[in-house]
N, CA, C and O atoms as a GROMACS GRO file, in nm:
protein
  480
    1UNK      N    1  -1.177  -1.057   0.829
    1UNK     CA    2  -1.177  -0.913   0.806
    1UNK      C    3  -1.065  -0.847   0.886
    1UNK      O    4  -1.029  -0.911   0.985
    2UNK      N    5  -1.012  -0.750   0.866
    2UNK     CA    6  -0.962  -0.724   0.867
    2UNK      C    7  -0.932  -0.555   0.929
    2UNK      O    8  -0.928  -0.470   0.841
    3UNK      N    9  -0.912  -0.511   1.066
    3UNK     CA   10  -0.930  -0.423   1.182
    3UNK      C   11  -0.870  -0.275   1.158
    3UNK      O   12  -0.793  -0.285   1.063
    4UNK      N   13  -0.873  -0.154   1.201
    4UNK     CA   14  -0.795  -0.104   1.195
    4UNK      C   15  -0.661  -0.061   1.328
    4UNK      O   16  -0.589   0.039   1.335
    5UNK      N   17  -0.670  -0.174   1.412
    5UNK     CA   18  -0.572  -0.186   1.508
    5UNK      C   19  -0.513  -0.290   1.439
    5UNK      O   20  -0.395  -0.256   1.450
    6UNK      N   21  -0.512  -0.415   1.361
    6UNK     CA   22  -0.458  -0.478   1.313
    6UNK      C   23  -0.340  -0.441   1.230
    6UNK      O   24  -0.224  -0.477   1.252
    7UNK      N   25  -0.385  -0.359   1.124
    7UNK     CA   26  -0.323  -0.263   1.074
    7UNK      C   27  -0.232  -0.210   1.115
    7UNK      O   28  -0.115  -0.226   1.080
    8UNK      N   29  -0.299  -0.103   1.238
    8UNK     CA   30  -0.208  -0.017   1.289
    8UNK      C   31  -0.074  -0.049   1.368
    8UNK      O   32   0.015   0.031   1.397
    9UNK      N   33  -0.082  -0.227   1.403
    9UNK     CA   34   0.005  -0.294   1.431
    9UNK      C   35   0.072  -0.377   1.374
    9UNK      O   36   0.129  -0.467   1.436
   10UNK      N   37   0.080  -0.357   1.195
   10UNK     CA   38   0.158  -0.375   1.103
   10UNK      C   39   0.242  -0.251   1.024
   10UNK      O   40   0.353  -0.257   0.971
   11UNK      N   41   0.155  -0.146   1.035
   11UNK     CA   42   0.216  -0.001   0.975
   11UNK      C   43   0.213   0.088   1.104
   11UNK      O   44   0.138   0.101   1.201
   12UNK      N   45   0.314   0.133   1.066
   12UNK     CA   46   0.360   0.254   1.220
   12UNK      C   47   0.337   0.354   1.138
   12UNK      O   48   0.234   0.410   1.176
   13UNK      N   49   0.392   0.419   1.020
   13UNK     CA   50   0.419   0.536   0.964
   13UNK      C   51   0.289   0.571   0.874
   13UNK      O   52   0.256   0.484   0.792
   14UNK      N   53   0.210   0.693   0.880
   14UNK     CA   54   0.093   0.709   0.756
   14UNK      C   55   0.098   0.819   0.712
   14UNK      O   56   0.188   0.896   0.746
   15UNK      N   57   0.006   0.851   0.628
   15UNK     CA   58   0.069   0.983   0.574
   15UNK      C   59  -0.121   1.063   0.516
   15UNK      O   60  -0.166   1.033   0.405
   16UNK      N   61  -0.180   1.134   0.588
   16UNK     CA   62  -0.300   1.196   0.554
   16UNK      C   63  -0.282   1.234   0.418
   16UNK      O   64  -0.168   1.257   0.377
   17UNK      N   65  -0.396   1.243   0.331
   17UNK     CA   66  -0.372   1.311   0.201
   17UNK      C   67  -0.284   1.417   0.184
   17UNK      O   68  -0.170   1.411   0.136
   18UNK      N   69  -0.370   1.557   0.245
   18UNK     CA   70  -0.250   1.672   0.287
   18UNK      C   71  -0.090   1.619   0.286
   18UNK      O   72   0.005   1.663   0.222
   19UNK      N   73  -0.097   1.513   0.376
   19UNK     CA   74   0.082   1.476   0.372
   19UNK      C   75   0.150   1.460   0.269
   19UNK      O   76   0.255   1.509   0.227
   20UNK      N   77   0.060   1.366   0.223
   20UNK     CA   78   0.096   1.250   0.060
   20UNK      C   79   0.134   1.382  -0.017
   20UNK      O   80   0.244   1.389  -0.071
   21UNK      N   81   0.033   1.498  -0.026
   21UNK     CA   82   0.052   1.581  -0.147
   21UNK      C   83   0.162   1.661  -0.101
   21UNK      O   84   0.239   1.696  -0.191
   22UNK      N   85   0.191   1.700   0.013
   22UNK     CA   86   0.364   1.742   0.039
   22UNK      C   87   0.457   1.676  -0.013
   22UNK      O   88   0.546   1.706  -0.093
   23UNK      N   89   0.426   1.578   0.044
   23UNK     CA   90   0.572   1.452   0.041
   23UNK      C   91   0.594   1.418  -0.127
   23UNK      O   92   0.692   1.371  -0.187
   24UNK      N   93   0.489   1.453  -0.165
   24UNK     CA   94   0.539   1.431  -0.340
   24UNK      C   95   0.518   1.547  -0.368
   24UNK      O   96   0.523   1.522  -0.488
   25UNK      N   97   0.498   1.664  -0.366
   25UNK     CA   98   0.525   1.799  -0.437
   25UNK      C   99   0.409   1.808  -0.536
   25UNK      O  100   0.419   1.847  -0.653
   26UNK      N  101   0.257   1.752  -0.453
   26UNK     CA  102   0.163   1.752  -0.558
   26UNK      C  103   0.071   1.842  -0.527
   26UNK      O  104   0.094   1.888  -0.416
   27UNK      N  105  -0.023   1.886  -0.576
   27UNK     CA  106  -0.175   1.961  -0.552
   27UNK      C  107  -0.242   1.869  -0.424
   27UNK      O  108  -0.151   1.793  -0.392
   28UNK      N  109  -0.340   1.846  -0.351
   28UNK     CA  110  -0.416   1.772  -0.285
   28UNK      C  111  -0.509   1.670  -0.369
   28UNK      O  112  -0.565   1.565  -0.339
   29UNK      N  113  -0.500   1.761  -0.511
   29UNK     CA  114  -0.638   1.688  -0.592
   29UNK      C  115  -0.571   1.557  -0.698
   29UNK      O  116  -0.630   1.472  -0.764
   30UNK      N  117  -0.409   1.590  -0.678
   30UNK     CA  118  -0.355   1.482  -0.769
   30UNK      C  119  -0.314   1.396  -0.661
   30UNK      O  120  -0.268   1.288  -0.697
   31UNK      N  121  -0.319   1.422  -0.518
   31UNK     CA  122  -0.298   1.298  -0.455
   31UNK      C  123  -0.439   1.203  -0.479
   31UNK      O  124  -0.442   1.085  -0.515
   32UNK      N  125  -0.568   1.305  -0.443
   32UNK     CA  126  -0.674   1.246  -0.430
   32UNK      C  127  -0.676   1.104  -0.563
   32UNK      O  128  -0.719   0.989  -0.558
   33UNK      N  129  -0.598   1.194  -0.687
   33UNK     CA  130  -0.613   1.124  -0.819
   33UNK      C  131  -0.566   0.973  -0.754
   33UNK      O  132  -0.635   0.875  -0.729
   34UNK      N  133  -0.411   0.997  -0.737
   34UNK     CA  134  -0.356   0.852  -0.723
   34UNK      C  135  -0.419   0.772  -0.618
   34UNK      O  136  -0.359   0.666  -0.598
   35UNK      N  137  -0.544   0.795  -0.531
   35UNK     CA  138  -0.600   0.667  -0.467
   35UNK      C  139  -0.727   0.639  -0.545
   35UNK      O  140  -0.782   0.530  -0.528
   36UNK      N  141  -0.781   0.734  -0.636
   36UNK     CA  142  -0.895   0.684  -0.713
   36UNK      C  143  -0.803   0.614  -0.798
   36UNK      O  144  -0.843   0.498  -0.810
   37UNK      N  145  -0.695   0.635  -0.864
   37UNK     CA  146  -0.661   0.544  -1.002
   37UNK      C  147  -0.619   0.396  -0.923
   37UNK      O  148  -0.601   0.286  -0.976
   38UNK      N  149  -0.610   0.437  -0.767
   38UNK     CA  150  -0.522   0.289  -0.765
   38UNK      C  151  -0.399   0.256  -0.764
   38UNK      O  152  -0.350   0.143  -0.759
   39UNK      N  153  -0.336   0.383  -0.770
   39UNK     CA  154  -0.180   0.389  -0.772
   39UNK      C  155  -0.139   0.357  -0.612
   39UNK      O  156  -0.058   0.265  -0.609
   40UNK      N  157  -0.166   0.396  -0.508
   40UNK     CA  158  -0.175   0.400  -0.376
   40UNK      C  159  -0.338   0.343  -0.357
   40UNK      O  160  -0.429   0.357  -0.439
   41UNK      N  161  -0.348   0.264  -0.201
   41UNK     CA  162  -0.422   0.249  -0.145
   41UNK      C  163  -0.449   0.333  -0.005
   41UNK      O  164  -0.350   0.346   0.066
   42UNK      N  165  -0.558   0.386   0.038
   42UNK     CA  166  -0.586   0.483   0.166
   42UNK      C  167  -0.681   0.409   0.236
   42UNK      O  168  -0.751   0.321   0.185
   43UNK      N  169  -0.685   0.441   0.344
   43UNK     CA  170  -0.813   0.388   0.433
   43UNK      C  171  -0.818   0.456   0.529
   43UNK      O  172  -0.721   0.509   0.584
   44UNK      N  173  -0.959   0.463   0.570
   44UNK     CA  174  -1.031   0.566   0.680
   44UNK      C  175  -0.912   0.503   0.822
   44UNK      O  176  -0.852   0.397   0.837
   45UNK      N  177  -0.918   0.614   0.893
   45UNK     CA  178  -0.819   0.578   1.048
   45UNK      C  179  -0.830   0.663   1.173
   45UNK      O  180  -0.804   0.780   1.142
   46UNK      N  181  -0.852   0.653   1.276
   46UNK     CA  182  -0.838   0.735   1.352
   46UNK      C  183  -0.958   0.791   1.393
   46UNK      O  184  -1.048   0.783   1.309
   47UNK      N  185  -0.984   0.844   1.494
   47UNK     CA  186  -1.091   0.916   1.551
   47UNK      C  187  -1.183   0.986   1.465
   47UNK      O  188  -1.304   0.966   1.455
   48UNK      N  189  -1.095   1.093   1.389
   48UNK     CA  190  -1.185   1.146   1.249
   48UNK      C  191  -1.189   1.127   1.156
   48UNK      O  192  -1.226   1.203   1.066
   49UNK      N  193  -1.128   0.951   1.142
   49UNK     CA  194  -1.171   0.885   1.004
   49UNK      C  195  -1.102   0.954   0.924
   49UNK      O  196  -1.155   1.011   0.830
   50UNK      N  197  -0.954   0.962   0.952
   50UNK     CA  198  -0.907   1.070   0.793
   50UNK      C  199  -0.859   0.937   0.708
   50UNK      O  200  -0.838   0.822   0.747
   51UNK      N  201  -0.849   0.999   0.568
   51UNK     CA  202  -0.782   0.890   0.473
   51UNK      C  203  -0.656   0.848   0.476
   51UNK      O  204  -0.602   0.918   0.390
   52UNK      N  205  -0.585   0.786   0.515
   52UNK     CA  206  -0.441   0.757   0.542
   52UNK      C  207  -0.403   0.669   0.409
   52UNK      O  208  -0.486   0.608   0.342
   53UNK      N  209  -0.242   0.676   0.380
   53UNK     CA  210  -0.194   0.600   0.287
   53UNK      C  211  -0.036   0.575   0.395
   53UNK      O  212   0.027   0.656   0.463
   54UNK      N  213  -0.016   0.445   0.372
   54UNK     CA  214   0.126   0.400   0.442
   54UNK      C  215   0.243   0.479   0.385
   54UNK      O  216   0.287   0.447   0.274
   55UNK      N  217   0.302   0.589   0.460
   55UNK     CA  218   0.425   0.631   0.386
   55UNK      C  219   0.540   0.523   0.338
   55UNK      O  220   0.640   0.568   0.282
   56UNK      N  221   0.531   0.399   0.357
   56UNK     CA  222   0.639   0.356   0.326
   56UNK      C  223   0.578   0.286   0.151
   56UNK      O  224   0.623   0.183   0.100
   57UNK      N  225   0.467   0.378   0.091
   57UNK     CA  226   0.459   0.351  -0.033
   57UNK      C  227   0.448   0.427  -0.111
   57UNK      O  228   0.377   0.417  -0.210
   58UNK      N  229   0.562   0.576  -0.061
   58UNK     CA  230   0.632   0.658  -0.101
   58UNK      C  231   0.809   0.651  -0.082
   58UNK      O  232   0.882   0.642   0.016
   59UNK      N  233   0.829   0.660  -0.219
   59UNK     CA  234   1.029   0.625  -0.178
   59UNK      C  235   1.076   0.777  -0.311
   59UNK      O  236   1.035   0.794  -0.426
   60UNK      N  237   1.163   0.850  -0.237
   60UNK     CA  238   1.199   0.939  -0.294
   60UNK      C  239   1.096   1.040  -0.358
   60UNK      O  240   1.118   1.089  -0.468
   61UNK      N  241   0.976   1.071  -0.280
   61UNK     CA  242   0.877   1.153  -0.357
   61UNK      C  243   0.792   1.107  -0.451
   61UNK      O  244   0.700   1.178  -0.493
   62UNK      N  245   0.825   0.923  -0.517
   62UNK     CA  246   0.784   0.896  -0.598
   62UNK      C  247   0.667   0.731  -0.537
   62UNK      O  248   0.685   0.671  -0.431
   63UNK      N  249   0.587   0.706  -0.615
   63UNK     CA  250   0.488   0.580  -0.554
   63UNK      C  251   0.617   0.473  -0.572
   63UNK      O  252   0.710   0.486  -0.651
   64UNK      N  253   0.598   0.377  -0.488
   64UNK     CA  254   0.710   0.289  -0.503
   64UNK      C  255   0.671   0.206  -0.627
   64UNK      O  256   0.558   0.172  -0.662
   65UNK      N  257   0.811   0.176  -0.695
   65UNK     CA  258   0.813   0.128  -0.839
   65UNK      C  259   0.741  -0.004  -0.790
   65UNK      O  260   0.783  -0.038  -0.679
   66UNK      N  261   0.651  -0.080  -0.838
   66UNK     CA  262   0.587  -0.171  -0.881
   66UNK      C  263   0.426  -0.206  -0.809
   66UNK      O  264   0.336  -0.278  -0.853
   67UNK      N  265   0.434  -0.116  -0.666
   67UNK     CA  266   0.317  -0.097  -0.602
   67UNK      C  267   0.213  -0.114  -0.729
   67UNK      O  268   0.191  -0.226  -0.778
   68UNK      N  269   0.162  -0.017  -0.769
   68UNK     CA  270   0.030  -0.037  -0.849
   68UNK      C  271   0.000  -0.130  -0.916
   68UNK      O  272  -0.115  -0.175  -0.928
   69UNK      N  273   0.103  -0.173  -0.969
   69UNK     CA  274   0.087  -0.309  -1.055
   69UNK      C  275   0.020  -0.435  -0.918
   69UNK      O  276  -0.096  -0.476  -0.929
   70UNK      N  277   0.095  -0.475  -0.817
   70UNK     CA  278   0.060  -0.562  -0.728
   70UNK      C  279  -0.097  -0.510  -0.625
   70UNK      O  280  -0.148  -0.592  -0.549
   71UNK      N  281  -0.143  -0.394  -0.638
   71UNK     CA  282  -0.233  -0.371  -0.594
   71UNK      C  283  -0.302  -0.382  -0.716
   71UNK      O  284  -0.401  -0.315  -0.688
   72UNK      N  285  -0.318  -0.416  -0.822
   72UNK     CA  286  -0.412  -0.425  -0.942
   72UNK      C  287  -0.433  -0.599  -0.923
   72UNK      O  288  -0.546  -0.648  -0.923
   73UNK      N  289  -0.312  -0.677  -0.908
   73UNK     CA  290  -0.313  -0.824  -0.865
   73UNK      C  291  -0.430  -0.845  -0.778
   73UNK      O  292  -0.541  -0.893  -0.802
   74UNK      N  293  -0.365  -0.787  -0.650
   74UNK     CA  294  -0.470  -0.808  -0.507
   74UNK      C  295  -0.621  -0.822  -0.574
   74UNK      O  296  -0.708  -0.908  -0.587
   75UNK      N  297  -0.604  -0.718  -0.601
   75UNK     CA  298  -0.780  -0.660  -0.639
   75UNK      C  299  -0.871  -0.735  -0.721
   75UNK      O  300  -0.993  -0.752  -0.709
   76UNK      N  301  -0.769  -0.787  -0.830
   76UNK     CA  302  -0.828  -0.933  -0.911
   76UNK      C  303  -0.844  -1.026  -0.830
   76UNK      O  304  -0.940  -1.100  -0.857
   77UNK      N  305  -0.776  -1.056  -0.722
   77UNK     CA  306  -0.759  -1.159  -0.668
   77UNK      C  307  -0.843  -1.150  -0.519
   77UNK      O  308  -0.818  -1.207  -0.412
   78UNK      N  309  -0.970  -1.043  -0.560
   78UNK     CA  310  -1.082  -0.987  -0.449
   78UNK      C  311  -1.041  -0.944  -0.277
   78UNK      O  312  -1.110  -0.916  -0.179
   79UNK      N  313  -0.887  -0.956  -0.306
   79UNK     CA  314  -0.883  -0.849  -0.190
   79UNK      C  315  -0.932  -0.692  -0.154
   79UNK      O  316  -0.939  -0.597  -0.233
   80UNK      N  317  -0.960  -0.692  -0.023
   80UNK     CA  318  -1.027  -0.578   0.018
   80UNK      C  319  -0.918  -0.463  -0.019
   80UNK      O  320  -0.826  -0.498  -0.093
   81UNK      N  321  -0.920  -0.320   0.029
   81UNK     CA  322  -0.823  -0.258   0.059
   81UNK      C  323  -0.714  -0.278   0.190
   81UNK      O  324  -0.592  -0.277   0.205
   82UNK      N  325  -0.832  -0.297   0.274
   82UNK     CA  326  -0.739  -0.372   0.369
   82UNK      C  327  -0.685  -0.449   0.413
   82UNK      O  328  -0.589  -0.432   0.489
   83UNK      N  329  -0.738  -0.575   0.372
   83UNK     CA  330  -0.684  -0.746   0.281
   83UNK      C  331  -0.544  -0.723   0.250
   83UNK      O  332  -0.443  -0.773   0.300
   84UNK      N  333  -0.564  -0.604   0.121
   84UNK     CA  334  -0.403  -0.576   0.064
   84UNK      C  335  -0.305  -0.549   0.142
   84UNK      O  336  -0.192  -0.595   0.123
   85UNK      N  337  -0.336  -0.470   0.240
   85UNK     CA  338  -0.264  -0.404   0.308
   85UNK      C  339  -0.171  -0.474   0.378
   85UNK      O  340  -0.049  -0.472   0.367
   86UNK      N  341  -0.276  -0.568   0.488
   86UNK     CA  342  -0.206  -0.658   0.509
   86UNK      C  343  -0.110  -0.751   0.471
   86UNK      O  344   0.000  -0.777   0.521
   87UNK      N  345  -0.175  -0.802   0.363
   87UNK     CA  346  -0.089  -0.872   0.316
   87UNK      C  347   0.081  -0.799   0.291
   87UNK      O  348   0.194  -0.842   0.316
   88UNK      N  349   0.026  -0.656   0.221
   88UNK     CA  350   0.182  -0.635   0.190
   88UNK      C  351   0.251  -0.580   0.280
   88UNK      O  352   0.354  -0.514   0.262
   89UNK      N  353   0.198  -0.604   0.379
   89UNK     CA  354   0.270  -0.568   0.577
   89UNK      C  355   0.298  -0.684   0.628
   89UNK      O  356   0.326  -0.672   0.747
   90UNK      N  357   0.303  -0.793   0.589
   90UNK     CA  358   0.268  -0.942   0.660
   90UNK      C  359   0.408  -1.001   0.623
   90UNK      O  360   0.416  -1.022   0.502
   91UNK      N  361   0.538  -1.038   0.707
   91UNK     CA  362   0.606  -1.131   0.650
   91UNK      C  363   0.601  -1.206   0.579
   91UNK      O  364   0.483  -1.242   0.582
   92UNK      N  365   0.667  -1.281   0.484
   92UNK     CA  366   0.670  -1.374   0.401
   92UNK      C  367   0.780  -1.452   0.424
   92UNK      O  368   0.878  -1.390   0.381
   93UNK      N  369   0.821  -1.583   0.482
   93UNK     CA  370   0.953  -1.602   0.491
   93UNK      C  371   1.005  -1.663   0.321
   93UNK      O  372   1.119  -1.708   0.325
   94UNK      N  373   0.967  -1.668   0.240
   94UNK     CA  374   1.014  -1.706   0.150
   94UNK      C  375   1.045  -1.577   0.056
   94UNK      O  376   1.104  -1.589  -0.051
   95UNK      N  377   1.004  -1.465   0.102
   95UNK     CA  378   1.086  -1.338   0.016
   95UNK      C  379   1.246  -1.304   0.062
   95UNK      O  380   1.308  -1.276  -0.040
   96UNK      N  381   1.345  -1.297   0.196
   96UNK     CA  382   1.238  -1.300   0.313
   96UNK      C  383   1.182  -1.120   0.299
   96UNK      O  384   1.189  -1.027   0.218
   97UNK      N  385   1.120  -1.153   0.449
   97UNK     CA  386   1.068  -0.983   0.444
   97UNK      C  387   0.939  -0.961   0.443
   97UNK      O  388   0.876  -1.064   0.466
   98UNK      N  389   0.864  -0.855   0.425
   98UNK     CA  390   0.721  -0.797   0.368
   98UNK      C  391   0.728  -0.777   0.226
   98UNK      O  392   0.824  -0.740   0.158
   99UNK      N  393   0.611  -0.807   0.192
   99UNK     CA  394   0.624  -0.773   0.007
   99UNK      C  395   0.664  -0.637   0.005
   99UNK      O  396   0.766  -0.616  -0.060
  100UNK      N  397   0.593  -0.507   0.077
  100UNK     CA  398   0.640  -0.395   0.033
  100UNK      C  399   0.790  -0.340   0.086
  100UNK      O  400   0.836  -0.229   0.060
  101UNK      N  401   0.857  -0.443   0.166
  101UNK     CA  402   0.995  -0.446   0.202
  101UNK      C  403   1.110  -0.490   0.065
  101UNK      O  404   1.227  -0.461   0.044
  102UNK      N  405   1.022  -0.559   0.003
  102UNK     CA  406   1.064  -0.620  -0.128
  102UNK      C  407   1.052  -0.527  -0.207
  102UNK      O  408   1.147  -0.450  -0.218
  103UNK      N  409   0.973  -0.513  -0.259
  103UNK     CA  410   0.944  -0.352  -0.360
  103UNK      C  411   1.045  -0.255  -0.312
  103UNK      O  412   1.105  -0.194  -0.400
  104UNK      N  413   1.068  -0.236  -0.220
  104UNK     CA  414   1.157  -0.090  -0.168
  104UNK      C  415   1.293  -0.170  -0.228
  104UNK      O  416   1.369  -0.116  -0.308
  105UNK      N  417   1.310  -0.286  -0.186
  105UNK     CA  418   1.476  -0.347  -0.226
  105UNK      C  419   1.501  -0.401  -0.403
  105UNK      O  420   1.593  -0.471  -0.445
  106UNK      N  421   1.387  -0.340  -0.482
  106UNK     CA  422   1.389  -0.343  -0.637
  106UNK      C  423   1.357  -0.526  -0.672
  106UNK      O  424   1.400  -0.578  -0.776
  107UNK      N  425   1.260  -0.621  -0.542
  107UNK     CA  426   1.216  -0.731  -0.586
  107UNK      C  427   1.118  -0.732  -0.645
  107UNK      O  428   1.076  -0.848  -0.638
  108UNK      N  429   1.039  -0.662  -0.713
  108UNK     CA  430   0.884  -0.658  -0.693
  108UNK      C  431   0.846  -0.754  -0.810
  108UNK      O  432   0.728  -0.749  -0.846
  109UNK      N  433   0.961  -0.869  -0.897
  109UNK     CA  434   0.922  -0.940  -0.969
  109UNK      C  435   0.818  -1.072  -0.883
  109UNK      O  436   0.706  -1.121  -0.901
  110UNK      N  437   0.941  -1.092  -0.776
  110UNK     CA  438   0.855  -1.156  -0.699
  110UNK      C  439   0.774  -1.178  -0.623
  110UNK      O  440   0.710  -1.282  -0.605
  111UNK      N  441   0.768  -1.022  -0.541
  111UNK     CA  442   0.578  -0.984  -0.509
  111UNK      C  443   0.485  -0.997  -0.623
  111UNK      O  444   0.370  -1.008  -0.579
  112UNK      N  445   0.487  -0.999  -0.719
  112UNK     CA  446   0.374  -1.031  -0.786
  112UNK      C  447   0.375  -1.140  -0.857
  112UNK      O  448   0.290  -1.157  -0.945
  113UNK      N  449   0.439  -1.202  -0.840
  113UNK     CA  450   0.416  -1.374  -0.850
  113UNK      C  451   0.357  -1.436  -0.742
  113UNK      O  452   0.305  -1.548  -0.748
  114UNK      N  453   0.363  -1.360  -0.631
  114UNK     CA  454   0.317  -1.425  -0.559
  114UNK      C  455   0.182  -1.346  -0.509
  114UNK      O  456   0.100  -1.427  -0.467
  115UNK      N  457   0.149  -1.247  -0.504
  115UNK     CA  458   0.004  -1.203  -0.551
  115UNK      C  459  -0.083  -1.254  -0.674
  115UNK      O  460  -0.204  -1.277  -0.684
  116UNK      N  461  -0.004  -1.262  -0.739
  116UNK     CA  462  -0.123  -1.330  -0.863
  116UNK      C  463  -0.124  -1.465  -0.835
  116UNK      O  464  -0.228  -1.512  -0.881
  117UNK      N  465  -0.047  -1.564  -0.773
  117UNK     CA  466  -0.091  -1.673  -0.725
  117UNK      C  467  -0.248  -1.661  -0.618
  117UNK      O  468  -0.349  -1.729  -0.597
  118UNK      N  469  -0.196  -1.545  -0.580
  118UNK     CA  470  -0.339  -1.579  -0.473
  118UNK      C  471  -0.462  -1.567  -0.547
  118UNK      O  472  -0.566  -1.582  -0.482
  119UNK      N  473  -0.470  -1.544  -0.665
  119UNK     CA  474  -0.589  -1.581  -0.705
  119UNK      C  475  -0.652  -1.717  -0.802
  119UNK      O  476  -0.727  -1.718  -0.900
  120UNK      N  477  -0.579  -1.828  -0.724
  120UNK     CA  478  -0.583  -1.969  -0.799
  120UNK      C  479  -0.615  -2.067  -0.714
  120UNK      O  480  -0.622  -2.183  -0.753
   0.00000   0.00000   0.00000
């Protein structure tokens, strides 16, 4: 399982809902949308338990291109939310990098080859 100091010592940067819906120029209720659809993942943090989402799965105002798709992988592949997280915070030396380091650099063919492996 998986901690939220663990975490917090894979992601430095987060972004409260309130934030998310700045940082993309949205309502609060269409950020809320994109962690119910799954587009972004959030998790409780901090003293008052607010919902956090990793800003670095925002690039230019927009969800990073292929995120949702590889968090739809994870999820088949019965990772937690925070399972995912990790994982896509976790070096890989064969990308090299973090998967969501990959996604930001337009790899994300091969983050999800290698997420959908994990469920085999």
């Amino acid at each position: 399982m998986t901690t939220p100091a663990e975490l917090d010592s894979l992601i430095t940067d987060w972004l409260t809902l309130p934030d998310l819906a700045e940082r993309m120029h949205l309502p609060i209720t269409k950020a809320r949308q994109l962690v119910k659809d799954r587009q972004v993942v959030a998790v409780r943090r901090g003293e008052r338990n607010v919902l956090s989402v990793p800003a670095a799965f925002i690039s230019d105002d927009q969800v990073l291109k292929g995120l949702p798709g590889t968090l739809t992988l994870l999820a088949d592949s019965k990772y937690t939310d925070e399972e995912a997280l990790r994982w896509m915070f976790t070096a890989d030396d064969t990308l090299p990098g973090t998967p969501v380091q990959a996604l930001q650099e337009n790899r994300g063919t091969e983050v999800r080859r290698r997420a959908q492996a994990l469920g085999f």
